[in-house]
C-alpha positions as CSV (number, residue, x, y, z in Angstrom):
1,X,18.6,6.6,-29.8
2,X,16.5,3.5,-31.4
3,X,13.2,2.2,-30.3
4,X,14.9,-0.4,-28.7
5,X,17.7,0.8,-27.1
6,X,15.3,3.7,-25.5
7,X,12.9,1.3,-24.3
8,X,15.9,-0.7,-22.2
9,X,17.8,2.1,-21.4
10,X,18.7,3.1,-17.9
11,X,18.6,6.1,-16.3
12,X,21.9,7.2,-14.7
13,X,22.1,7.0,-10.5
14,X,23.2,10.6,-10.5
15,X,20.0,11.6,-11.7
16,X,18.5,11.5,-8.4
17,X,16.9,15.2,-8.3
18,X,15.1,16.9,-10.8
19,X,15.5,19.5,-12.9
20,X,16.9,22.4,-10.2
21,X,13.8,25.1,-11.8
22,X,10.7,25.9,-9.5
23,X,10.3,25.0,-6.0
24,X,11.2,21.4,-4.4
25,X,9.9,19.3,-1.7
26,X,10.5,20.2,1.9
27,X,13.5,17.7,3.3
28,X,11.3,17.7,7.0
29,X,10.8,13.7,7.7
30,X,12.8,11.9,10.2
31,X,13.2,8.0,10.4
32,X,10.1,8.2,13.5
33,X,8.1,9.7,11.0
34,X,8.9,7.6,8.2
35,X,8.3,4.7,10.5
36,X,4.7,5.9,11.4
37,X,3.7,6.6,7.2
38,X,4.9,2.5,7.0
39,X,2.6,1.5,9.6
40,X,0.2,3.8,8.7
41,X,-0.3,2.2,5.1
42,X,-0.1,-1.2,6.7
43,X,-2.1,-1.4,9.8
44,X,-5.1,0.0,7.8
45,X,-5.2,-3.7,5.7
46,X,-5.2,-6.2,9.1
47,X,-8.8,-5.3,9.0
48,X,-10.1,-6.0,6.0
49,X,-7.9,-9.2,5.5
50,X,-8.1,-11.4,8.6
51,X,-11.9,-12.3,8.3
52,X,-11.8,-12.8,4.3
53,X,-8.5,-14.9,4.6
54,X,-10.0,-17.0,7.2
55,X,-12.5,-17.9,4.7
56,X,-9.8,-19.3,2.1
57,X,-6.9,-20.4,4.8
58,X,-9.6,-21.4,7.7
59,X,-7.6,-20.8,10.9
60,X,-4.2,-21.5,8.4
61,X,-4.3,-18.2,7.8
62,X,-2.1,-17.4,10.8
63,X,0.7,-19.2,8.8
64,X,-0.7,-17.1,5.8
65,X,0.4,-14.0,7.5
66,X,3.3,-15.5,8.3
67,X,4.1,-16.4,4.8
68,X,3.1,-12.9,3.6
69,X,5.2,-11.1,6.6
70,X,8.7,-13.6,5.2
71,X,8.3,-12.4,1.6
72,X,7.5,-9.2,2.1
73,X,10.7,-9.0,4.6
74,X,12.8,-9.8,1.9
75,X,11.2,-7.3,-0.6
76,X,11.8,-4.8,2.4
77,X,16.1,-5.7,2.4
78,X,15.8,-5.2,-1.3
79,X,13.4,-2.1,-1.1
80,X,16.3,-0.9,1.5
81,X,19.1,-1.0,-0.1
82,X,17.8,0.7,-3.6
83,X,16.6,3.5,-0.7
84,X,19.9,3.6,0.5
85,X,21.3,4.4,-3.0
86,X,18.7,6.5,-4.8
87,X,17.0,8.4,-2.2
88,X,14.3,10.2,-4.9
89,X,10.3,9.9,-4.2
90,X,9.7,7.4,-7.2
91,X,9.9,4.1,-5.0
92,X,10.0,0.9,-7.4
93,X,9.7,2.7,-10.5
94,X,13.0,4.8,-10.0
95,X,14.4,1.5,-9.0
96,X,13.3,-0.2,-12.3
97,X,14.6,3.0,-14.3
98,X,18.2,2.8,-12.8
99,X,18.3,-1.0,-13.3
100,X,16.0,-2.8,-16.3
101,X,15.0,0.3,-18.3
102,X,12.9,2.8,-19.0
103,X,10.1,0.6,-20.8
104,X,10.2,-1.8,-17.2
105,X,10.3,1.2,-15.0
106,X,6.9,2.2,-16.8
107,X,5.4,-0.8,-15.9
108,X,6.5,-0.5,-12.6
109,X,5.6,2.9,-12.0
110,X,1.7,2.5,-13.2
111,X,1.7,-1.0,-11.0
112,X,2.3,1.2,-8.3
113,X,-0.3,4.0,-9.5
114,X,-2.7,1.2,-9.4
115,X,-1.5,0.1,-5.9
116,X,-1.5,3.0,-4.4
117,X,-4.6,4.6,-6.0
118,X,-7.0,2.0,-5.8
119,X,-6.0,0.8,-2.6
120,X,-7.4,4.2,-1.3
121,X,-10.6,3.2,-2.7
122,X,-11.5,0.3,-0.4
123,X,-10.1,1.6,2.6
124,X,-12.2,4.6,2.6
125,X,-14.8,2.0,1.9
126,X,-13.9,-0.3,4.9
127,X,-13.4,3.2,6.9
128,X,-17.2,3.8,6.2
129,X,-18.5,0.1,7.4
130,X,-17.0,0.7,10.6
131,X,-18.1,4.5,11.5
132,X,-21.8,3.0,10.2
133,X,-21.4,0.7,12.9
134,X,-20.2,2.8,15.5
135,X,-23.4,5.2,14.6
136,X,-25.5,2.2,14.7
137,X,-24.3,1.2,18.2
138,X,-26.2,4.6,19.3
139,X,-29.1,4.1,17.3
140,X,-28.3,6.3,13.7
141,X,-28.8,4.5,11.0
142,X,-28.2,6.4,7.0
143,X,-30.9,5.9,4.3
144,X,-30.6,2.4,2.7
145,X,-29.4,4.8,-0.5
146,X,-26.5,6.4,1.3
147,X,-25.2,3.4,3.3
148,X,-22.9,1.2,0.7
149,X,-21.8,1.0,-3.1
150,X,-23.8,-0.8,-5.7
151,X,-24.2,-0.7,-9.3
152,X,-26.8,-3.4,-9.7
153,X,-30.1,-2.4,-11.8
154,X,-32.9,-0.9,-9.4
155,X,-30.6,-1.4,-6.4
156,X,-28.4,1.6,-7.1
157,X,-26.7,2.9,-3.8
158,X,-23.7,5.2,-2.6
159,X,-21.3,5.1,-0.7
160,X,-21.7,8.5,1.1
161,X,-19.6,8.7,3.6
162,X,-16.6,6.9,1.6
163,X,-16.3,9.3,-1.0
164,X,-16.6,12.9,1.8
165,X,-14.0,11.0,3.7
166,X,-11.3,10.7,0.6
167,X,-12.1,14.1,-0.2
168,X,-11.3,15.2,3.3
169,X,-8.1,13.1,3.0
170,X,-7.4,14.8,-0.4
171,X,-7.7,18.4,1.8
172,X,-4.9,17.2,3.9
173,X,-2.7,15.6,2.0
174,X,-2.7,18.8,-0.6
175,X,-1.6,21.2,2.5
176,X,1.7,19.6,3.2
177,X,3.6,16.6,4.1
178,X,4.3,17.9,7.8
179,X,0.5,18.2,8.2
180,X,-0.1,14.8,7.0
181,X,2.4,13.2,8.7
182,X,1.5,15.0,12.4
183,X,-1.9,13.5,11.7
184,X,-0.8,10.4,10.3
185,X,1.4,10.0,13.3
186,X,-1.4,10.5,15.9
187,X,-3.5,8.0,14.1
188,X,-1.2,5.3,14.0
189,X,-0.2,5.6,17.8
190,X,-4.3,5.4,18.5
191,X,-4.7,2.6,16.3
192,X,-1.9,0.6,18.1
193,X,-3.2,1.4,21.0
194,X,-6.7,0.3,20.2
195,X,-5.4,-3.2,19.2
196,X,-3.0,-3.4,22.3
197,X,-6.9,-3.1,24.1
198,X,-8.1,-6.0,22.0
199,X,-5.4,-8.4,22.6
200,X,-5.8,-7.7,26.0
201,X,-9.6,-8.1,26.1
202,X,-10.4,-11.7,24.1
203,X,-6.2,-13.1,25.0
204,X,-8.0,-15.3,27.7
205,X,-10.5,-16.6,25.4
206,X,-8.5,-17.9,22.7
207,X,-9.6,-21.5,22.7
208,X,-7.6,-24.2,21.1
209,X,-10.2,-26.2,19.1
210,X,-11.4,-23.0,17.1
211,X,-7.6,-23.5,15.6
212,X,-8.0,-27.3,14.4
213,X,-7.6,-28.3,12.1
214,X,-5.0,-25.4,10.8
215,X,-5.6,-26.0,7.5
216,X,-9.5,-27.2,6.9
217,X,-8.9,-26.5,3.2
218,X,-5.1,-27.8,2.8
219,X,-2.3,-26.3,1.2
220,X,-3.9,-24.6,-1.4
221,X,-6.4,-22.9,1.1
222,X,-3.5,-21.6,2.9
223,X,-1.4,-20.5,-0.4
224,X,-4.8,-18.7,-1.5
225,X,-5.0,-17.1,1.8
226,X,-1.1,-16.1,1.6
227,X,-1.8,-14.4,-1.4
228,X,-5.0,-12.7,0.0
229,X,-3.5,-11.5,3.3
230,X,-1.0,-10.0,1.6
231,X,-3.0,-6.8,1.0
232,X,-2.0,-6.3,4.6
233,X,1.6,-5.8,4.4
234,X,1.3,-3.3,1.4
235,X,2.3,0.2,2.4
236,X,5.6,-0.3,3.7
237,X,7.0,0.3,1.0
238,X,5.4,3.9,1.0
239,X,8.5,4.8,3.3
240,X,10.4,5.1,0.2
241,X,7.8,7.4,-2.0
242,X,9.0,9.8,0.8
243,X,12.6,10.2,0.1
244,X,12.8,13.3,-1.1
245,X,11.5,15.0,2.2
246,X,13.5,13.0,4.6
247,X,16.5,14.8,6.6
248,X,18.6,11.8,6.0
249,X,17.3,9.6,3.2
250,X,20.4,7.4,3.0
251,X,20.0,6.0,6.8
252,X,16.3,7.0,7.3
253,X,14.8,4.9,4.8
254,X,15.9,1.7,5.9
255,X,15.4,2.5,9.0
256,X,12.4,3.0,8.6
257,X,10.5,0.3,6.0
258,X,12.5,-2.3,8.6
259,X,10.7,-1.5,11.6
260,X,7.4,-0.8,9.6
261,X,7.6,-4.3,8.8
262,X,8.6,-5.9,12.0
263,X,6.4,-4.0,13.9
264,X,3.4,-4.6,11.7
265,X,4.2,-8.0,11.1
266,X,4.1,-8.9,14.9
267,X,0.6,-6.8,15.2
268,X,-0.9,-8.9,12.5
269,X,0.1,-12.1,14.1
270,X,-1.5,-11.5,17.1
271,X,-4.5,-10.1,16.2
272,X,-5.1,-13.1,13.7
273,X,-4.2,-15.4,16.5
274,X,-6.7,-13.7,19.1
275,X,-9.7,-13.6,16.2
276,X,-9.6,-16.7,15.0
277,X,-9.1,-18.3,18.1
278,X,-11.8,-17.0,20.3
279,X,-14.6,-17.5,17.7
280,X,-15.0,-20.3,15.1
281,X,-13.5,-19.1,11.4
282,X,-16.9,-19.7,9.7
283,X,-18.6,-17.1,11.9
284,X,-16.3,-13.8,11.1
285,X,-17.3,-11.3,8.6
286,X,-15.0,-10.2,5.9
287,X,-14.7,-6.9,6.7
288,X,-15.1,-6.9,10.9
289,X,-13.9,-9.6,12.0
290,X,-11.8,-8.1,15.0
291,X,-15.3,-6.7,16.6
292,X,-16.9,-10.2,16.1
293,X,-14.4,-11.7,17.8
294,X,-14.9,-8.6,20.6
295,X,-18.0,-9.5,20.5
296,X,-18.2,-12.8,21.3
297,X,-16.2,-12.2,24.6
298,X,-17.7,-9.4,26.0
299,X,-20.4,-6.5,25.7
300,X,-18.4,-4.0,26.8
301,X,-19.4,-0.7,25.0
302,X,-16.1,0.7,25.8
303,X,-14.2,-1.7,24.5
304,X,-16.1,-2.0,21.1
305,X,-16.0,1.7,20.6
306,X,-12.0,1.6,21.3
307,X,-11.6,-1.1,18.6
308,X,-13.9,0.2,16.2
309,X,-12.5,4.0,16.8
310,X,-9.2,1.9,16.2
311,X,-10.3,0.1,12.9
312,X,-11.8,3.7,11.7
313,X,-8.4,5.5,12.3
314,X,-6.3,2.2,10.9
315,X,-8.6,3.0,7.2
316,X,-8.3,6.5,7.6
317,X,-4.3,6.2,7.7
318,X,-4.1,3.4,5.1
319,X,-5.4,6.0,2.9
320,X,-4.0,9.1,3.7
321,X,-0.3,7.3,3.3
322,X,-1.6,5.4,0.1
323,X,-3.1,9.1,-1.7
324,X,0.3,10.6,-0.4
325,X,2.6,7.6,-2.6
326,X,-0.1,7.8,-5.7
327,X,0.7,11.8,-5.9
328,X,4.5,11.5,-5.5
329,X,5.2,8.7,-7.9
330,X,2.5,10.8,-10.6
331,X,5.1,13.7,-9.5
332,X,8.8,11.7,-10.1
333,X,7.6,10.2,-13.5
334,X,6.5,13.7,-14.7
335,X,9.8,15.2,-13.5
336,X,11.2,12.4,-15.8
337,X,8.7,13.9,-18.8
338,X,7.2,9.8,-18.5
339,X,4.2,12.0,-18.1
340,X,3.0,15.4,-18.9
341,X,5.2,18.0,-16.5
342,X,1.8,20.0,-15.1
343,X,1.8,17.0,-13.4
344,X,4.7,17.6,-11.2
345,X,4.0,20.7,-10.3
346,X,4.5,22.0,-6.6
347,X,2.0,24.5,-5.2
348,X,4.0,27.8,-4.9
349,X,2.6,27.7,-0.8
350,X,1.9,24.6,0.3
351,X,5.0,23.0,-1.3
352,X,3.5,19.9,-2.1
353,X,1.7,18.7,-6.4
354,X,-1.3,20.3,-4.9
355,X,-2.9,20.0,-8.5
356,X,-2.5,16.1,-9.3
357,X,-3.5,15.0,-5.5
358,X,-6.8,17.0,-5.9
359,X,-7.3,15.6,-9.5
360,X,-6.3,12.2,-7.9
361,X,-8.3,12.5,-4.6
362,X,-11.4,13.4,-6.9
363,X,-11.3,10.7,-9.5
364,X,-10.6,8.0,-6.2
365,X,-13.7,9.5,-4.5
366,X,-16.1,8.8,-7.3
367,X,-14.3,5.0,-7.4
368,X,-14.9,4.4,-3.4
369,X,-18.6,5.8,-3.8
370,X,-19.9,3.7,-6.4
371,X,-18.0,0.3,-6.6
372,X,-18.3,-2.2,-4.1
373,X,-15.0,-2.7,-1.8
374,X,-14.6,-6.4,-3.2
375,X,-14.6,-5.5,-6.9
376,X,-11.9,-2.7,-5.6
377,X,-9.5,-4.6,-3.6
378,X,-9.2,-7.4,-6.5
379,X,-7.2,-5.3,-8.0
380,X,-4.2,-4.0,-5.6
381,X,-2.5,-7.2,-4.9
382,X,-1.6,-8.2,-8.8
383,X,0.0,-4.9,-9.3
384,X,2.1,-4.3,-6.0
385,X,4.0,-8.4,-6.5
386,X,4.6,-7.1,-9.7
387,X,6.0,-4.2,-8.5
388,X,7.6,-6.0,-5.6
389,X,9.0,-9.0,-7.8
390,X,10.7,-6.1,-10.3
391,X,12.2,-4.5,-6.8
392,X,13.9,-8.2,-5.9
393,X,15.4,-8.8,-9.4
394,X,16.5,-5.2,-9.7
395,X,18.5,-4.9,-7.1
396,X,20.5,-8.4,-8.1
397,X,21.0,-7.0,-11.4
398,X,22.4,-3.7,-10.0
399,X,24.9,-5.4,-7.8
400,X,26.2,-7.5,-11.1
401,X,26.5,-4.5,-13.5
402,X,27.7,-1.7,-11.4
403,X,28.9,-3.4,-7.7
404,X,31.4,0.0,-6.7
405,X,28.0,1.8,-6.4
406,X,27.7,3.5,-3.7
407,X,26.0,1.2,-0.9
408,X,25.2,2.6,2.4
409,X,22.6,-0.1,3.1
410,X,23.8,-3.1,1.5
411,X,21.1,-6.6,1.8
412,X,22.3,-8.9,3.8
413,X,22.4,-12.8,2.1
414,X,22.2,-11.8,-1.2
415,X,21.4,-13.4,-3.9
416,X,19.2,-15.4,-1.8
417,X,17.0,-13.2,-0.4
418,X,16.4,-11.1,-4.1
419,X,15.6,-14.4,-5.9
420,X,13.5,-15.7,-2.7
421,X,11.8,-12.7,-3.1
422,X,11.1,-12.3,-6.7
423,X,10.3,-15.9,-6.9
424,X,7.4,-15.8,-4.4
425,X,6.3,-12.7,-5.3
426,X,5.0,-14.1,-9.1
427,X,4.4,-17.5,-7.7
428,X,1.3,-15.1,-5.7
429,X,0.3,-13.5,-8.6
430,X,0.2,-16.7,-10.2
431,X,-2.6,-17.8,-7.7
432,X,-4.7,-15.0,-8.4
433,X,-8.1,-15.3,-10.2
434,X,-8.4,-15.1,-14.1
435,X,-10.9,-12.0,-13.0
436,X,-7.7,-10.2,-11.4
437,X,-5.9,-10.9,-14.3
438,X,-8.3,-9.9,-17.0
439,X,-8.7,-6.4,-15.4
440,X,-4.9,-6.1,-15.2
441,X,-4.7,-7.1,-18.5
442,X,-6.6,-3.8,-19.1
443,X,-5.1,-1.5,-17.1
444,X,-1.8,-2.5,-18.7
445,X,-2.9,-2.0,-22.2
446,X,-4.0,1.2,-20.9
447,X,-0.6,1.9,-19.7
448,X,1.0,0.5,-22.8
449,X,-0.7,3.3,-24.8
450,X,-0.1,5.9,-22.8
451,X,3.6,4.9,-22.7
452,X,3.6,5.1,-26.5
453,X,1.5,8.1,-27.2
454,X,3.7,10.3,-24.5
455,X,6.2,8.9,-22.4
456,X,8.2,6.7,-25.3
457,X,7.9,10.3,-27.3
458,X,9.2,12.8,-24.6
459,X,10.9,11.2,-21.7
460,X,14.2,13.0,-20.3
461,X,16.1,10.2,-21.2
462,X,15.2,10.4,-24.9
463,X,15.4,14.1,-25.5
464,X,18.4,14.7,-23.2
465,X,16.8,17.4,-21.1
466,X,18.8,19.5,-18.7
467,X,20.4,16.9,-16.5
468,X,21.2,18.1,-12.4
């Protein structure tokens, strides 16, 4: 085929399995499950994001989250319907292969490498802050050396316990997906638990002038701190990465990147409320903002060791869920040749690409131990609108040039909600700094190349391999 034709071709729905040679993934995941990987990629975020968007929103960012939890509900219709129809690990990128072509779908799919990726970074970063903390609260304290990232000259530090903790994730993940998930799933209930015990502890104290005015900063602020917060909601669209070991793929799915969503959509409400309005905005740190507010109502040691046990297991689940998506969407565009096929290939024991999530887990432990969390997270939101806004449109197109597909999730109120969707996801990305963008604007060229040295030259859609 021509250059161009190859780089707007579209893969065929039917290709929804790889090549039938070597082992596959274990089909072992039911909807409950699914349900707890969405939250577990979620709930990790509400952390980091309520503090640092209260800076930008002021106590506006209530509505922020609120904003963030509207879009990213019609991304998850959208994300549920494709789901529904190509139940394969790939997520957005399979999505973007089936619909805008294979050039698009490349895009997509290292958008979502960076999502997923560097997300892990920063949480295992966050996860550090807060088990420091907890040590501190009992009188350990790590050398100044050992205790956070920094590259400055003379100042040079590591982050320790960051980088043991995403290679102990790393361990995990490379075992088996019924490990993970068992753990995954024991996390997330703790964690929900843990914020159940906040609510409950500093409800009383919400005070209504710490909430006026909303929106100290106006409109903008609150825009800013829409696009900021939306860090939070990333992860339930991990639900879909897992496809290919779900029992029922076709219902499961949707099932479960629905309740994800609802469920952690109602958490972060909540919690913003209650933190912002039992202590004044200017007063909460970026990165604990729940324990300030804990603090400031009582000096309960129980308490503050629930919460902060609940913000540690929160990160710790952000990032096992985000390291599982990275290695499964490095696994589907190998199957499709996009990337060399070592990189798809599933331990003979453990059933899982053992290989690329230790290769992964070890290049994102270096990351979280030497770069600050701030010059980490800049990066995650730009990639997963991109991703998100590809996901929206896609699914419009797919109803207009094949509508007899098979649909056994079908989004309700569309074309509204796909355009709605796509059209606030790049208005956010819009409102991101020219810092975000430059950095992108690397990464992509990055991708661009490695697109044109490999995956242009030997995809399976080119060269016509053996089809299932």
């Amino acid at each position: 085929m021509s250059w161009y034709k190859q780089l707007v071709a579209r893969q065929p729905l039917g290709w929804t399995h790889g090549p039938g040679e070597g082992p596959t993934l274990r089909r072992v995941l039911g909807w409950p499950s699914l349900t707890a990987i969405g939250l577990g990629t979620m709930l990790g975020g509400i952390f980091a994001t309520i503090g640092a968007g209260a800076h930008v929103a002021g106590p506006g960012v209530i509505v922020a989250f609120v904003l963030s939890g509207v879009v990213s509900l019609c991304v998850a219709l959208c994300y549920a319907e494709f789901a529904s129809m190509v139940p394969v690990a790939g997520s957005a990128y399979t999505y973007a292969y089936a619909t805008l072509g294979e050039l698009v779908a490349w895009i997509i799919g290292w958008d979502l490498l960076l999502e997923y990726g560097i997300s892990l970074a920063p949480l295992a970063s966050s996860a550090s802050d807060y088990f420091q903390h907890m040590l501190a609260d009992v009188g350990i304290t790590f050398p100044a050396w050992a205790q956070t990232a920094n590259l400055a000259p003379g100042h040079l530090q590591i982050d320790v316990t960051a980088g043991i903790l995403v290679l102990a994730i790393t361990a995990l993940v490379a075992i088996g997906i019924r490990e993970s998930a068992n753990v995954n799933a024991g996390l997330v209930l703790f964690q929900l638990v843990s914020m159940i015990v906040f609510i409950a502890a500093v409800a009383h104290a919400v005070h209504p002038a710490n909430l006026h005015p909303l929106a100290p900063m106006g409109f903008h602020g609150i825009f800013a701190g829409t696009a900021l917060v939306f860090f939070a909601y990333i992860g339930f669209d991990t639900v879909t990465v897992a496809s290919e070991e779900t029992k029922r793929p076709e219902r499961d799915v949707p099932i479960g990147i629905i309740l994800a969503l609802t469920l952690g959509g109602i958490l972060y409400v909540l919690l913003t409320v209650c933190t912002v309005g039992v202590m004044n905005y200017a007063k909460l740190s970026d990165g604990a903002a729940m324990l300030d507010a804990l603090g400031s109502v009582t000096k309960n040691h129980t308490l503050y060791w629930i919460v902060s046990l609940g913000g540690l297991a929160g990160n710790v689940t952000s990032a096992l869920t985000s390291l599982l998506g990275q290695v499964r969407i490095f696994y589907v565009m190998a199957r499709d040749r996009m990337l060399p096929p070592g990189v798809a290939k599933i331990h003979h024991v453990f059933r899982t690409p053992a290989r690329m999530t230790v290769i992964t887990g070890g290049v994102v432990a270096v990351l979280a131990a030497i770069f600050p969390l701030t010059d980490l997270i800049k990066m995650v939101n730009i990639g997963t609108l991109a991703a998100f806004a590809i996901v929206c449109a896609g699914v419009l197109v797919l109803r207009i040039v094949n509508p007899t597909a098979q649909r056994p999730f079908k989004a309700p109120l569309l074309p509204l909600f796909s355009i709605l969707g796509a059209v606030a996801c790049f208005s956010l990305v819009g409102g991101l700094q020219l810092a975000t963008w430059v950095r992108y604007g690397v990464w992509f060229l990055i991708g661009i190349a490695i697109y044109a040295l490999y995956g242009f030259r030997n995809s399976r859609l080119k060269l016509r391999l053996p089809e299932p």
